[in-house]
C-alpha positions as CSV (number, residue, x, y, z in Angstrom):
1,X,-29.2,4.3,-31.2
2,X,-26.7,3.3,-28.4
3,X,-24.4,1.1,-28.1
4,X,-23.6,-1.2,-24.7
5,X,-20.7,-3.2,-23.8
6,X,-21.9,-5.9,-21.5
7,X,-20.2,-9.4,-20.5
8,X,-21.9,-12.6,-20.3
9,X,-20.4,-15.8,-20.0
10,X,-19.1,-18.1,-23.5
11,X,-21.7,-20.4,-22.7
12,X,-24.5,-18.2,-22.8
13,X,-23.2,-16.1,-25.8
14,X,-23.0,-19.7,-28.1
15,X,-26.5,-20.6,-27.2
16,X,-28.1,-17.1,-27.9
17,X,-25.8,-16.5,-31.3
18,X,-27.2,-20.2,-32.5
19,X,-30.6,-19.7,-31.6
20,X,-30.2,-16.4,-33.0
21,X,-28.6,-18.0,-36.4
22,X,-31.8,-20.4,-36.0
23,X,-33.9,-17.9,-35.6
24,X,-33.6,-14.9,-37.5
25,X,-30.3,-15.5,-39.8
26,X,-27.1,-14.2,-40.1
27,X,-27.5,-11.3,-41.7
28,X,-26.2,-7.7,-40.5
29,X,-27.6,-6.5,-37.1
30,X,-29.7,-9.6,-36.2
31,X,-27.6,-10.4,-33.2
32,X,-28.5,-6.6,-32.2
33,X,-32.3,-7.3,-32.9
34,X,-32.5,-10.3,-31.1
35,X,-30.8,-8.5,-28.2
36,X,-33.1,-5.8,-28.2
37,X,-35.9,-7.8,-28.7
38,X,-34.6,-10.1,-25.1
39,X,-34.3,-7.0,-23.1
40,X,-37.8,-5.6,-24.1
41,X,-39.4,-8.8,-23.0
42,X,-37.2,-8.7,-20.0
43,X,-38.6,-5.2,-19.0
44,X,-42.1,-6.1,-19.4
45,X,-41.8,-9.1,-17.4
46,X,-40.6,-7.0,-14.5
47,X,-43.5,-4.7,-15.1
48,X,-45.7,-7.6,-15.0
49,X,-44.3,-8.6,-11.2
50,X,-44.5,-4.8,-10.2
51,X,-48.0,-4.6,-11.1
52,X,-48.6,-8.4,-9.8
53,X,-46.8,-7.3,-6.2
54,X,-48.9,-4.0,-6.4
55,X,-52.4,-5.6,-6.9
56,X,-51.6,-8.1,-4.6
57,X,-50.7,-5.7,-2.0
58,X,-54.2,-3.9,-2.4
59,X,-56.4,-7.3,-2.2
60,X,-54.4,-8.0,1.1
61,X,-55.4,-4.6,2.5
62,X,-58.5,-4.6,1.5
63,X,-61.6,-3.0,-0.6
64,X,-64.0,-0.3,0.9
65,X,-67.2,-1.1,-0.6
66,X,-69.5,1.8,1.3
67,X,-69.7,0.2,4.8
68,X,-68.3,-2.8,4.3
69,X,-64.6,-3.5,4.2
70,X,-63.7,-6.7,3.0
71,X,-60.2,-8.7,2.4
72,X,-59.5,-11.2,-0.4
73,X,-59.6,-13.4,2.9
74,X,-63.1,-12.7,4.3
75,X,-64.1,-12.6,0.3
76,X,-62.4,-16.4,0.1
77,X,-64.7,-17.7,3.4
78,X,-67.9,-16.7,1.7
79,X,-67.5,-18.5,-1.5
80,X,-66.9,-21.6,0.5
């Protein structure tokens, strides 16, 4: 286990402590699960927009299908 020293501003820290009271209770180490829990959604959400910004950037260059290449673009005109 590690331990971080961060600082966020009193505002902040008084909401998350009373949604954390609200949420989970004020028992020993809920402040830490709570924490944890906020930065593992945090990571995955910026997984989520890597991958997004990834696939996005392949559609945009394009698919080779045998001797077609097509775009999401050209792909978009034909359904129309």
């Amino acid at each position: 286990m590690a331990t971080i020293t961060i600082n966020i501003g009193d505002q902040i820290e008084a909401l998350f402590r009373n949604v954390v009271k609200e949420e989970l209770g004020t028992e020993k180490g809920k402040l830490g699960q709570a924490v944890t829990e906020a930065l593992q959604l945090w990571i995955s959400q910026k997984k989520q927009e890597e991958i997004a910004l990834r696939q996005l950037g392949l559609m945009k260059k394009g698919f080779k299908l045998g001797k077609w290449k097509i775009n999401r673009d050209e792909l978009h005109e034909r359904a129309n």
